[in-house]
N, C-alpha and C positions, 0 to 999 in steps of 0.2 A: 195866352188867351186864345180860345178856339170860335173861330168865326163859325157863325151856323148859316141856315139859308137866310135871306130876308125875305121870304115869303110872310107877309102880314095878317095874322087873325082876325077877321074882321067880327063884332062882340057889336048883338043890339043891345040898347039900353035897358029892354023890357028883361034880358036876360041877368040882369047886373041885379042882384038884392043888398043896396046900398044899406048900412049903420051908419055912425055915426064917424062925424069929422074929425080926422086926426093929425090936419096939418092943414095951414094958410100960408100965402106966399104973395108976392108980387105975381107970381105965373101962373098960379090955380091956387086949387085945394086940393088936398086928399081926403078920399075917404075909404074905411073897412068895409069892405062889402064881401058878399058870396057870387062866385060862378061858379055854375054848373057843381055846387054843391060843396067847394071850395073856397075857403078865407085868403082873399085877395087886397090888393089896396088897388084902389081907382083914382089917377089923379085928372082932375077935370083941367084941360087943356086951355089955356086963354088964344093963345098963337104957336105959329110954326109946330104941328101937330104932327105933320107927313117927314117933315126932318126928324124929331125927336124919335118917331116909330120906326122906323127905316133904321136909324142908329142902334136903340133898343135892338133890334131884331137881326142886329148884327154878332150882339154880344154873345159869349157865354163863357161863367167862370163863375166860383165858387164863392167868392168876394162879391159879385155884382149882382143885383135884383133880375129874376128870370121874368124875364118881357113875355107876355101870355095874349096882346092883342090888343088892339081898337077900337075903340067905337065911334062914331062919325055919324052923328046925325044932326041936319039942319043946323043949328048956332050949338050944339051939345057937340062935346069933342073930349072924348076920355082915353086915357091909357090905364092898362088894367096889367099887373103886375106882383108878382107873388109879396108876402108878408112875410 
């Protein structure tokens, strides 16, 4: 498995064109959404937001979900992550 930077994308929420919800959890939800013209999942963060991206953003392999960035506003806290 090939560790990348962790340098963190930081993603406003005005940038996200959420659809419809594709998964509930004890820890969030997901949802389909577009970035920057791109079919993405977003999953909206309850806690430990900065652990989870950091680790994300460590990853890279062909197996695992490629980590695309953050969003972090006010009590909104999402991870945005390929489909």
């Amino acid at each position: 498995m090939e560790n990348k930077s962790s340098e963190i994308v930081l993603i406003t929420k005005d940038e996200l064109d959420f659809k419809e919800c594709i998964g509930k959890g004890s820890r969030g939800s997901v949802f389909r959404a577009y970035w920057k013209g791109k079919e993405c999942a977003v999953k909206q963060v309850l806690e430990d937001i900065e652990k989870e991206a950091k680790l994300l953003s460590q990853l890279s392999h062909d197996n695992i979900i490629t980590f695309l960035g953050a969003s972090i506003e006010f009590r909104d806290a999402f991870l945005v992550t390929g489909l």
